[in-house]
C-alpha positions in Angstrom: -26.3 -22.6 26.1 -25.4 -20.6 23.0 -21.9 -21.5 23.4 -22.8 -25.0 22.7 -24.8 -24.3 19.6 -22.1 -22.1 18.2 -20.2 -25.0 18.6 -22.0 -27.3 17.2 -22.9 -25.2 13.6 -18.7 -24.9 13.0 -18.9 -28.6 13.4 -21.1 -29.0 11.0 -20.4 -29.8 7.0 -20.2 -26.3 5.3 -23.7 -27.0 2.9 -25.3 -27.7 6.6 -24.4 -24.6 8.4 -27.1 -21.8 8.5 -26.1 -19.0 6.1 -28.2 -16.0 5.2 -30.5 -15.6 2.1 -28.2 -15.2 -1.0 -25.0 -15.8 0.9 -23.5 -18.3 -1.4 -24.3 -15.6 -4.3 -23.0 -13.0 -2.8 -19.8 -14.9 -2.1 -19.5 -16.1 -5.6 -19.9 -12.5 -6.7 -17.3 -11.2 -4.5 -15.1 -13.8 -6.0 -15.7 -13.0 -9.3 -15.4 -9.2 -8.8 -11.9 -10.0 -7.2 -10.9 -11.9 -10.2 -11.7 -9.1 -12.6 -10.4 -5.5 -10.8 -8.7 -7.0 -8.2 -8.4 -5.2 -5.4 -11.1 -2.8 -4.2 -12.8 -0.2 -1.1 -15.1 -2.2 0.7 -17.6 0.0 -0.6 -17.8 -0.5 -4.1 -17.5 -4.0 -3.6 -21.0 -3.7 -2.1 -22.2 -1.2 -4.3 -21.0 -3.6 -7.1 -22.7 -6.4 -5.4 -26.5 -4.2 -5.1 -26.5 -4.3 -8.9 -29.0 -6.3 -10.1 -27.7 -9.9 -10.7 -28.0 -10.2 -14.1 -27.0 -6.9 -15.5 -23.9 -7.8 -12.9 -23.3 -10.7 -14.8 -22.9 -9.1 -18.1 -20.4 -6.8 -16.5 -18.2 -9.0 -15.6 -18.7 -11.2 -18.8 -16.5 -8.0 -20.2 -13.8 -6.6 -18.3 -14.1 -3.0 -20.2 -17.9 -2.3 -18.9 -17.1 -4.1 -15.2 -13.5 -1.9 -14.8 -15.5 1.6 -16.2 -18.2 0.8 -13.5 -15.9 0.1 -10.5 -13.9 3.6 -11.5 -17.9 5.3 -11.5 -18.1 4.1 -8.1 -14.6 4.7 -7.1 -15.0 8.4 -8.7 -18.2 8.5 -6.5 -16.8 8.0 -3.1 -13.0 9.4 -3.6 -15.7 12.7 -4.6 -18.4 12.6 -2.4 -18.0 9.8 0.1 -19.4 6.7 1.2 -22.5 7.9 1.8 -23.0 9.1 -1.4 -22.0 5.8 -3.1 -24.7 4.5 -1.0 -27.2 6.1 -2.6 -25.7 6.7 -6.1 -27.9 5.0 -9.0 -25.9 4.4 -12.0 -28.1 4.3 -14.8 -28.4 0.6 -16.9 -26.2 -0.4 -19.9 -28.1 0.3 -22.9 -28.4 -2.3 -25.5 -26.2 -0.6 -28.1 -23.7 -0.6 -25.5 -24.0 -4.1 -25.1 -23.5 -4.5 -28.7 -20.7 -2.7 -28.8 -19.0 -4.3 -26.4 -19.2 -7.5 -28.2 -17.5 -6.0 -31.3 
């Protein structure tokens, strides 16, 4: 029986097919993450990818401030490990930061 309904959703139009919450954001992301650092450990992809959307945004509106976070993270787990990437928190880009970036 499943067989048949697995069948069925590849069959379907991709915009039909059941997907989870987000998945279409998080693919985007991924995409755009790609684009910038190229390359990268599964891991900080996702950590990348937990940042909050619009502060991930910015990051990646300036390839300085998305390439120094991606070498936090891979710092993080070449250091300590995947577990600890997991559970890093790196702390919010400041407003004066985001000024300076624009200079």
């Amino acid at each position: 029986r499943r067989t048949g309904q697995d069948e069925r959703e590849r069959s379907l139009p991709e915009h039909m097919r059941k997907r989870p919450k987000y998945y279409y954001y998080y693919e985007w992301m991924r995409k755009r993450i790609h684009g910038a650092l190229g390359d990268l450990p599964g891991p900080v992809v996702d950590k990348l990818l937990t940042t909050d959307a619009d502060e991930l945004d910015l990051l990646l509106q300036y390839p300085q401030a998305i390439k120094g976070q991606a070498e936090e993270y891979l710092g993080v787990l070449r250091d300590r490990g995947e577990r600890a990437l997991e559970t890093y928190s790196a702390p919010r880009m400041a407003w004066d930061e985001v000024r300076a970036l624009e200079a």
